[in-house]
C-alpha positions as CSV (number, residue, x, y, z in Angstrom):
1,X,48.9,-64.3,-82.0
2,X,48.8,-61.5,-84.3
3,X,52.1,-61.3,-86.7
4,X,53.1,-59.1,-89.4
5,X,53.0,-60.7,-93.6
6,X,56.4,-59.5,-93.6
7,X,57.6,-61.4,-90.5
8,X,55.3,-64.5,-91.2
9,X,57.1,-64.7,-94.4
10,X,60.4,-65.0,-93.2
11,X,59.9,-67.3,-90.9
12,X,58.1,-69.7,-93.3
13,X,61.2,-69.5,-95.7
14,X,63.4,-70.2,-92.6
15,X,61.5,-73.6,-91.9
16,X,61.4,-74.4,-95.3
17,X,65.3,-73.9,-95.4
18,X,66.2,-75.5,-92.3
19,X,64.4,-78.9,-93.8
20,X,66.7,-78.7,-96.5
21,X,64.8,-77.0,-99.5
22,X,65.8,-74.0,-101.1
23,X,63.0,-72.1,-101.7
24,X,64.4,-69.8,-103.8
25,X,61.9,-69.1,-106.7
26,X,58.9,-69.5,-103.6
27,X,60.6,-66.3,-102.1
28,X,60.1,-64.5,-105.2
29,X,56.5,-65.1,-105.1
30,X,55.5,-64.5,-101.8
31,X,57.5,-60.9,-102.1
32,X,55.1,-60.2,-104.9
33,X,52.5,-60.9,-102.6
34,X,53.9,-58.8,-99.7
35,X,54.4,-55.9,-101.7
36,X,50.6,-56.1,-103.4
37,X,48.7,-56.5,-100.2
38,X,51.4,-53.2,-98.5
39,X,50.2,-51.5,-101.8
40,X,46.7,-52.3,-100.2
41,X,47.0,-51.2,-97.1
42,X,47.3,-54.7,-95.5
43,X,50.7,-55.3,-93.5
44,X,49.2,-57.8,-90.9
45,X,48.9,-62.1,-92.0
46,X,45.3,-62.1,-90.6
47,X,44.4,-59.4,-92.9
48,X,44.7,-61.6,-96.0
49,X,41.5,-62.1,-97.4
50,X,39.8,-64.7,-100.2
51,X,38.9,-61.0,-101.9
52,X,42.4,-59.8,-101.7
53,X,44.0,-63.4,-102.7
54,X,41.9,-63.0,-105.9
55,X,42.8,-59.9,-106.5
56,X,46.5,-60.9,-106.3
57,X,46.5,-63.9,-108.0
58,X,44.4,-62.1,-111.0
59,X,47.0,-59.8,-111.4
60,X,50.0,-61.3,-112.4
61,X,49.9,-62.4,-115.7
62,X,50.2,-66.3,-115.5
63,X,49.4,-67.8,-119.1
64,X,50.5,-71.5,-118.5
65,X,49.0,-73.4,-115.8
66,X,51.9,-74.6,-114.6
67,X,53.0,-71.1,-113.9
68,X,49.8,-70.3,-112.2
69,X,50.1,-73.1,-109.9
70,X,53.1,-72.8,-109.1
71,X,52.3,-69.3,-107.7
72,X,49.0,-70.4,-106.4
73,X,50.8,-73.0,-104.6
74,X,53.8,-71.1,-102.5
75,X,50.8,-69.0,-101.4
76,X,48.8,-72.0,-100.6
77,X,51.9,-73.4,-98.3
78,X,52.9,-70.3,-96.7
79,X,49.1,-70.2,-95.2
80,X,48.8,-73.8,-94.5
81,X,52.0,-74.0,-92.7
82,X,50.4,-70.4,-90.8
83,X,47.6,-72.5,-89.6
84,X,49.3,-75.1,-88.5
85,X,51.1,-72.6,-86.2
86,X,48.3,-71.4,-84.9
87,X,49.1,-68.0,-86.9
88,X,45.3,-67.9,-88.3
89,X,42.3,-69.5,-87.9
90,X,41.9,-70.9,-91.8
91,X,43.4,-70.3,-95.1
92,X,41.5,-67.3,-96.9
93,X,42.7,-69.0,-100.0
94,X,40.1,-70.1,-102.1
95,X,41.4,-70.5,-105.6
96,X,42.0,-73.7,-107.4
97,X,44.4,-75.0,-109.3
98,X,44.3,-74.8,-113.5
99,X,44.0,-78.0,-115.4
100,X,47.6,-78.9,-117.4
101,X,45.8,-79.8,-120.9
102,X,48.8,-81.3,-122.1
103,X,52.4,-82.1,-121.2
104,X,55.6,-81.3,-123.0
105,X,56.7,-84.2,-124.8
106,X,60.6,-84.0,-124.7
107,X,63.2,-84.5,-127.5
108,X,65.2,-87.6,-126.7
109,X,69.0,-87.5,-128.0
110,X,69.9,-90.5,-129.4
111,X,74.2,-91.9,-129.2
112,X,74.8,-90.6,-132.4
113,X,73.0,-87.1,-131.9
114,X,74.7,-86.7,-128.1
115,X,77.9,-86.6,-130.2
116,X,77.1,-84.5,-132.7
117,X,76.1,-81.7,-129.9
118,X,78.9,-82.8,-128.1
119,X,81.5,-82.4,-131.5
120,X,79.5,-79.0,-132.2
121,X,80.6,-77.9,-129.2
122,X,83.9,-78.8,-128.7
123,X,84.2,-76.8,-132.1
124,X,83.5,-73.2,-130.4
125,X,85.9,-71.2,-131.1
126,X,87.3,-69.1,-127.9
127,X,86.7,-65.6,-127.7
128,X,88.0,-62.6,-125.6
129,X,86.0,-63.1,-121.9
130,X,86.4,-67.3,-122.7
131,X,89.5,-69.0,-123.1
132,X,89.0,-73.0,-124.0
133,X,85.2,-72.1,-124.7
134,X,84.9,-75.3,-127.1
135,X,86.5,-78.3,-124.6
136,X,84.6,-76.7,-121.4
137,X,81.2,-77.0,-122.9
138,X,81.8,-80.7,-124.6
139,X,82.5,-81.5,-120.9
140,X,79.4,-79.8,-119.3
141,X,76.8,-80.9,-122.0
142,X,79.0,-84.6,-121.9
143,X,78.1,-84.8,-118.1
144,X,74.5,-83.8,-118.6
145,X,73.7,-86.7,-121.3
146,X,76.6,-89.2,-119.7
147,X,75.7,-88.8,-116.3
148,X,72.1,-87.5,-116.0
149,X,73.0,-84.5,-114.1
150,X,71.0,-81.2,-114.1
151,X,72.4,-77.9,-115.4
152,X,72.8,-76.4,-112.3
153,X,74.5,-79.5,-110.8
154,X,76.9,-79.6,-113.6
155,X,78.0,-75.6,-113.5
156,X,78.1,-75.9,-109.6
157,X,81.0,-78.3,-109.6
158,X,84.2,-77.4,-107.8
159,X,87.3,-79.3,-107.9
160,X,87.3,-80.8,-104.9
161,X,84.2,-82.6,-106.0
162,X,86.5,-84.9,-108.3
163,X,87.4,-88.1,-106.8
164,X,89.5,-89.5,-110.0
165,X,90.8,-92.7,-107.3
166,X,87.3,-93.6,-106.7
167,X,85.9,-92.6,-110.0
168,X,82.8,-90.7,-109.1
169,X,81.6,-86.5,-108.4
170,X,80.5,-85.0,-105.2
171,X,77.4,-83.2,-106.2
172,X,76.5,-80.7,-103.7
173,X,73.4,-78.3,-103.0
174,X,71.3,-80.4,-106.2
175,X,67.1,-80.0,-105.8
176,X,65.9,-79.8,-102.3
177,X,69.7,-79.3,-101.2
178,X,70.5,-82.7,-101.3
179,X,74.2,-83.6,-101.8
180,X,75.3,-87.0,-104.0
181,X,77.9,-88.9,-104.8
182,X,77.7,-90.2,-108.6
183,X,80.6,-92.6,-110.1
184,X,81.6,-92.8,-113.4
185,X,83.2,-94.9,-115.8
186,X,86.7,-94.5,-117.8
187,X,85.1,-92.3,-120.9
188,X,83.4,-90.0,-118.2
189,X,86.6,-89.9,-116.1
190,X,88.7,-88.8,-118.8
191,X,86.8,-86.0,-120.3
192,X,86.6,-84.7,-116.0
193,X,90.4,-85.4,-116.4
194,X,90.8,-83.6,-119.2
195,X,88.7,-80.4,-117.9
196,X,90.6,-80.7,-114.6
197,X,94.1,-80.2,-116.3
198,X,92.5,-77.0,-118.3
199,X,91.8,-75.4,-115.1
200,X,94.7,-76.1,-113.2
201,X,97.5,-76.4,-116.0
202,X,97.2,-72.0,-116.4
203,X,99.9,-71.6,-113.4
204,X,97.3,-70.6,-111.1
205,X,97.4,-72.0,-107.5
206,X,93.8,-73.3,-107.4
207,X,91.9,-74.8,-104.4
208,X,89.4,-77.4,-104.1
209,X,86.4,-74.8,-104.0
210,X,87.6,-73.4,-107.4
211,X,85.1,-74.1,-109.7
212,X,85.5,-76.8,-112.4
213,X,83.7,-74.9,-115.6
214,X,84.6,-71.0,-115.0
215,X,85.9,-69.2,-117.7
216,X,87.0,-65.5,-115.3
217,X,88.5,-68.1,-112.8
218,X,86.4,-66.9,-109.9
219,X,82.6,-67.8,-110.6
220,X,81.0,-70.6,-112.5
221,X,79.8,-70.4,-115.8
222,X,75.6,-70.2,-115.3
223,X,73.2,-72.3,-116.0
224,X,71.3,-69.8,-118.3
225,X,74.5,-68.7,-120.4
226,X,75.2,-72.5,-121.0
227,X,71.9,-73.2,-122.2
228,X,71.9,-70.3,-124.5
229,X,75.4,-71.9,-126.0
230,X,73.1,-75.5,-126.4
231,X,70.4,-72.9,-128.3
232,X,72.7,-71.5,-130.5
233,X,74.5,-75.3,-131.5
234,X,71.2,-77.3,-132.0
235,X,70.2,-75.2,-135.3
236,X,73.5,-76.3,-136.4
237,X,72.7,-80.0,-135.7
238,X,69.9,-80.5,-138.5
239,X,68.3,-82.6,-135.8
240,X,64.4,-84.2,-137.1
241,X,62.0,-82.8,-134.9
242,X,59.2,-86.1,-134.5
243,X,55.4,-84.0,-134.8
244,X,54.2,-83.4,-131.5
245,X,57.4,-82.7,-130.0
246,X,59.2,-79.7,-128.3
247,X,62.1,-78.1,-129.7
248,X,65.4,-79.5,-128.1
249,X,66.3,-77.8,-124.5
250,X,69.2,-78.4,-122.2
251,X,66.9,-80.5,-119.8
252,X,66.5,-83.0,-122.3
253,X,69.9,-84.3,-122.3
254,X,69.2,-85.4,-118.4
255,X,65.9,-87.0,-120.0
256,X,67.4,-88.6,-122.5
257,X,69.7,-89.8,-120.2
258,X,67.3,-91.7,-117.9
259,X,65.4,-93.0,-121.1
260,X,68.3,-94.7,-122.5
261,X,68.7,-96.1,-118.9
262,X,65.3,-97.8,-119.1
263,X,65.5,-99.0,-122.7
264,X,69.1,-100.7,-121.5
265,X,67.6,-102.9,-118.9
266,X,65.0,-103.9,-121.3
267,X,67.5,-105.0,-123.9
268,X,69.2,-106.8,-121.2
269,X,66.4,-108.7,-119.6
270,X,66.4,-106.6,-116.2
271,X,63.3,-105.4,-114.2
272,X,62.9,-101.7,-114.9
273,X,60.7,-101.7,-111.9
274,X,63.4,-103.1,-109.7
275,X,65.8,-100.9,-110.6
276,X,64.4,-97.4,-110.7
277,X,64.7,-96.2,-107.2
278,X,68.2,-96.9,-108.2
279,X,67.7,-94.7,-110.6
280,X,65.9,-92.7,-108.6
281,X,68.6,-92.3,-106.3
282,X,71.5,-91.8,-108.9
283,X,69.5,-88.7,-110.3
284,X,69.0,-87.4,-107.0
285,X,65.0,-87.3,-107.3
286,X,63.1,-87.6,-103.6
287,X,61.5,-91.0,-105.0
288,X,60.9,-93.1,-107.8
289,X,57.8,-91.0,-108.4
290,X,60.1,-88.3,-109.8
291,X,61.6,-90.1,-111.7
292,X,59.4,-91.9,-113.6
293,X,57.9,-88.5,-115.3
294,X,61.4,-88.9,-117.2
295,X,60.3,-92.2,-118.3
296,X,58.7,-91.0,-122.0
297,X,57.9,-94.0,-124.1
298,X,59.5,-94.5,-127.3
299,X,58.8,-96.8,-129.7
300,X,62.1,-98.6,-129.3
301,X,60.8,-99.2,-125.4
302,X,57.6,-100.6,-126.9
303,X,59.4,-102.8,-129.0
304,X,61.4,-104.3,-126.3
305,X,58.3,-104.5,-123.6
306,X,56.7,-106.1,-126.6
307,X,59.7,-108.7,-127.6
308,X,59.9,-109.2,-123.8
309,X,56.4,-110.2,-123.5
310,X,55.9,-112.3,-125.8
311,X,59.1,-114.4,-124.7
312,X,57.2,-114.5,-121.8
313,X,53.9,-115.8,-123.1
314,X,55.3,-117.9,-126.0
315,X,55.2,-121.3,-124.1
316,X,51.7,-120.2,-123.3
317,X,50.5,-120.0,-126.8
318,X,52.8,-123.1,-127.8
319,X,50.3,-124.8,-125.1
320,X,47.3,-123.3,-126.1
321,X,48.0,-123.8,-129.9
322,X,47.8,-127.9,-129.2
């Protein structure tokens, strides 16, 4: 069956959508593609070719290798997923993947540094497009640390997704599209409480899709604009950066997050291993696989795994010893 790129496109993202994932930053990809290989002449899927692939794939200027593959790979998918419909014989696509060198090591916020951010921002003053500036970010970045939630998941709240009775938040539309339900305790409940009142204490009938952090009323405040706030506040910090480790990004607040979860259960005497695809599950990750790349040991984790282990061994020795 002979289909067009254009068409075979579109119906890729379609199946990729109806199983839930959002494919949003693949669509961008493959419409670079489409528009080099129309710039070429080629307008039909079977026309691809390794040479043309090549061509494509040299040209965009991908320095990092995560960026490459991640290019590399929506057009890897999009041609697997044609010959699995029968829409081609074999993938053209010959290219292989760059080699990651070396991972970015995260900054991990500490209790006391979380509240510094968290007091730096509740400081910002308001200004002419954002009323209550200050308290609305203390609650966003408070959420991110507290509750492990990403940016987007944050900024996406509505007020319908606070359930104060049952003390928890509907996330909705997180990675993959996945919805969640994530409870809370008192602190968290009160700073949601708090942000609530703001945006329904201004005499405006709201409804439960209004959004919970908007500063116009009508949209959220985006992801991009609140990490540029957390960019500008971390200078003011005076935050040690350890050698070896990035600067401080909004991200790092949901790592720290499930970090500090880990190093609790060691200081408690749980199984970490037990309990991460609870973890798993609270963060909204596919499976505990994802999660553990959050896991970065610290050497307060290696001092507990160490403590615990040689509570665990000491009647050993004791028996050896005599």
């Amino acid at each position: 069956m002979t289909q067009s790129l254009d068409t075979a496109v579109t119906a890729f993202l379609e199946h990729k959508r109806s199983i839930g994932r959002k494919y949003y930053s693949e669509e961008a990809e493959l419409a670079l593609l489409v528009r080099f290989a129309h710039e070429r002449g080629v307008r039909r899927l079977d026309r691809l070719t390794t040479g043309l692939l090549d061509d494509f794939l040299s040209s965009r200027q991908r320095s990092r290798p995560r960026s490459f593959n991640h290019l590399l790979g929506a057009v890897g998918c999009l041609l697997d997923w044609a010959v699995t419909n029968e829409l081609i014989d074999a993938s053209p696509l010959k290219a292989h993947r760059r080699r990651v060198t070396s991972g970015r090591v995260p900054f991990l916020f500490d209790l006391a540094q979380a509240r510094q951010l968290l007091d730096a921002a509740g400081a910002l003053p308001d200004n002419a497009r954002a009323a209550q500036r200050g308290p609305a970010y203390r609650t966003l970045f408070g959420l991110s640390y507290g509750l492990g939630l990403r940016a987007g998941e944050v900024c996406g709240l509505r007020l319908g997704d606070v359930d104060a009775e049952r003390q928890l938040l509907v996330v909705r539309g997180g990675k993959f599209g996945k919805s969640r339900l994530v409870p809370h305790g008192p602190r968290i409940g009160q700073l949601v409480a708090e942000q609530v009142e703001r945006r329904r204490g201004r005499g405006i009938e709201l409804d439960d899709q209004a959004p919970l952090f908007s500063f116009n009323g009508q949209t959220c405040i985006h992801p991009g604009t609140a990490s540029q706030v957390f960019h500008h506040l971390v200078p003011t910090l005076g935050l040690i950066i350890p050698e070896g480790v990035s600067p401080p990004r909004l991200h790092d607040l949901r790592h720290s997050f499930a970090v500090a979860c880990l190093f609790r259960w060691y200081r408690e005497g749980l199984d970490p291993a037990a309990r991460l695809f609870r973890l798993s599950t609270f963060m909204g990750h596919v499976s505990p696989d994802s999660t553990a790349v959050y896991l970065t040991i610290t050497a307060e984790l290696r001092d507990e795994a160490n403590r615990r282990f040689e509570a665990f061994a000491e009647p050993v020795w004791t028996e050896v010893a005599r």
